[in-house]
BAVEX-382219 format. One record per residue (C-alpha): x negated, y negated, z; chain; residue number from 1. Coordinates in nm, 3 decimals. Example, Ala and Ser with C-alpha at 12.3 -4.5 7.8 and 13.67 -1.06 7.14 Angstrom:
<sites>
- -1.230,0.450,0.780,A,1;
- -1.367,0.106,0.714,A,2;
</sites>
This chain:
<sites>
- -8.439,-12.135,14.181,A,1;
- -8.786,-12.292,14.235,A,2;
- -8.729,-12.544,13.996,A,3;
- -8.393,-12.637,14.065,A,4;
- -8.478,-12.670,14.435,A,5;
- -8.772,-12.934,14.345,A,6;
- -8.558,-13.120,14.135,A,7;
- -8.309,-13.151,14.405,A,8;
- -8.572,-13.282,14.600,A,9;
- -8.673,-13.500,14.407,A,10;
- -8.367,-13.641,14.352,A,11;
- -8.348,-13.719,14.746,A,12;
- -8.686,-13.845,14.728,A,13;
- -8.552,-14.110,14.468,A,14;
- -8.220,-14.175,14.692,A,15;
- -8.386,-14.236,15.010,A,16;
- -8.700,-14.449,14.860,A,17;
- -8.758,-14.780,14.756,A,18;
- -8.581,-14.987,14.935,A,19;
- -8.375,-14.731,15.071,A,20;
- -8.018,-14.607,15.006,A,21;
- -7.747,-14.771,14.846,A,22;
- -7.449,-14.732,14.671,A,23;
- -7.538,-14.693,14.349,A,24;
- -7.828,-14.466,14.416,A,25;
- -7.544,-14.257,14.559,A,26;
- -7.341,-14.239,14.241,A,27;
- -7.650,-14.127,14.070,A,28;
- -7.743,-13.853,14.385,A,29;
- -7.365,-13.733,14.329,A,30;
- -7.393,-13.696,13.959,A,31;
- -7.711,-13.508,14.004,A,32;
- -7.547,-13.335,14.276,A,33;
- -7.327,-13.150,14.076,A,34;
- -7.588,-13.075,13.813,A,35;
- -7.765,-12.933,14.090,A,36;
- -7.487,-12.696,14.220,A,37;
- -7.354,-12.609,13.817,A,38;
- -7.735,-12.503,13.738,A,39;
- -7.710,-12.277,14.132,A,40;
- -7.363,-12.175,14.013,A,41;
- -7.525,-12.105,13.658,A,42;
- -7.826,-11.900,13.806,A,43;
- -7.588,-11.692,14.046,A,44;
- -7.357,-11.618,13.679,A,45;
- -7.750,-11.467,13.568,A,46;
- -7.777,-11.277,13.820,A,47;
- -7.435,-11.118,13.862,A,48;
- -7.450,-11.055,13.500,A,49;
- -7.795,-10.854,13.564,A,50;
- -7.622,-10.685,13.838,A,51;
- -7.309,-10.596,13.654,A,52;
- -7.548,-10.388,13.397,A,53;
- -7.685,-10.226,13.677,A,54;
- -7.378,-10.077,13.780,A,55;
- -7.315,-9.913,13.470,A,56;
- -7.652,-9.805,13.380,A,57;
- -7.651,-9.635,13.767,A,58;
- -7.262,-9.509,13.624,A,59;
- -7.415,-9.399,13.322,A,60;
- -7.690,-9.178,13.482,A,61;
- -7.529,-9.065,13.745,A,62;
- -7.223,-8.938,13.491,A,63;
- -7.516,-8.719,13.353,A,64;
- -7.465,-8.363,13.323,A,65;
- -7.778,-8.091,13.305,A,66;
- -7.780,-7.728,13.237,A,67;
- -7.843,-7.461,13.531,A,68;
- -8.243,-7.465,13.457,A,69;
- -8.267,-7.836,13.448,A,70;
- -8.383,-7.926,13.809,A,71;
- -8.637,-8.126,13.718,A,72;
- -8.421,-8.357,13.492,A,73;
- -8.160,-8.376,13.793,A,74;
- -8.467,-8.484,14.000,A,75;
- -8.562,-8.765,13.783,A,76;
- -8.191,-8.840,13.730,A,77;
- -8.195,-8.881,14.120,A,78;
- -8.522,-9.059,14.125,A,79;
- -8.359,-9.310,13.877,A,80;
- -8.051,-9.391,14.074,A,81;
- -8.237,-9.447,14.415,A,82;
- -8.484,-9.710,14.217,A,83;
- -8.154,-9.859,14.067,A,84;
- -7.953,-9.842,14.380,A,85;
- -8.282,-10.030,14.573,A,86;
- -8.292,-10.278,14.276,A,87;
- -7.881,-10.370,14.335,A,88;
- -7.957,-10.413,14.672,A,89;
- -8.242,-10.659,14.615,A,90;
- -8.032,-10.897,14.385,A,91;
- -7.738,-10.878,14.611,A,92;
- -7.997,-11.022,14.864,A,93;
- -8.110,-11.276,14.585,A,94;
- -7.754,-11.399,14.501,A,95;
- -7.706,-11.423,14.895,A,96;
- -8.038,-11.604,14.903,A,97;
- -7.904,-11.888,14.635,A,98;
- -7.590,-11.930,14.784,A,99;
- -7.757,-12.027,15.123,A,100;
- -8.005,-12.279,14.930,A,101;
- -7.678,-12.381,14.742,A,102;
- -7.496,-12.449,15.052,A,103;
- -7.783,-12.646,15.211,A,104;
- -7.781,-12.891,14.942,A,105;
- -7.409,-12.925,15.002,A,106;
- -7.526,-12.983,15.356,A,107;
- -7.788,-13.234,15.270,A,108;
- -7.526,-13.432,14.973,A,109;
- -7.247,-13.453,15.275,A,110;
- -7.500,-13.635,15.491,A,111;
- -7.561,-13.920,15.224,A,112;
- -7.211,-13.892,15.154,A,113;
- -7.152,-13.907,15.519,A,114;
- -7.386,-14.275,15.469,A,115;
- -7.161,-14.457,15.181,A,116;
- -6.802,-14.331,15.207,A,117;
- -6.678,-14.601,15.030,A,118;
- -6.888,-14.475,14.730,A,119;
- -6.768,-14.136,14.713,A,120;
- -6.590,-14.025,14.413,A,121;
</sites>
């Protein structure tokens, strides 16, 4: 995200120096727009896919089945779904997280937009 987010940056850096915005430098800020928001989009895909092995590893455990003197392996089993259960939660916070920076680049491409209408796609 780090990365992405600098690049993007940079990439308004560029737009808005030199001798200041103008058309062109918007076509280029638009095509590096969307490679911005397909590499957010691409990250959030990551993510998800992280998440979606979660679930079933917290199915998988919690599908486990132990004998009548097994409470300590029932206590570790519910040891191991609370961790995995606090991890979900954390990267449903982290693909919230990259949406917001996702939709304040949106926010900051609409106001150059907003500058050369004529140049929009």
């Amino acid at each position: 995200v780090n990365a992405v987010t600098k690049k993007w940056n940079k990439y308004t850096e560029s737009f808005e120096g030199g001798r200041g915005p103008s058309a062109s430098k918007f076509n280029t800020l638009t095509k590096r727009y969307n490679l911005t928001s397909e590499s957010y989009d691409n990250l959030i895909l990551d993510v998800e896919e992280q998440l979606d092995l979660l679930d079933q590893l917290f199915n998988r455990a919690h599908d486990l089945k132990f004998g009548m003197f097994s409470g300590k392996k029932r206590m570790l089993r519910d040891e191991l779904l609370t961790k995995i259960s606090d991890h979900r939660m954390l990267i449903r916070k982290m693909i919230g997280e990259i949406e917001k920076i996702k939709r304040g680049v949106l926010g900051e491409y609409k106001s150059a937009e907003s500058s050369f209408p004529q140049a929009s796609p």
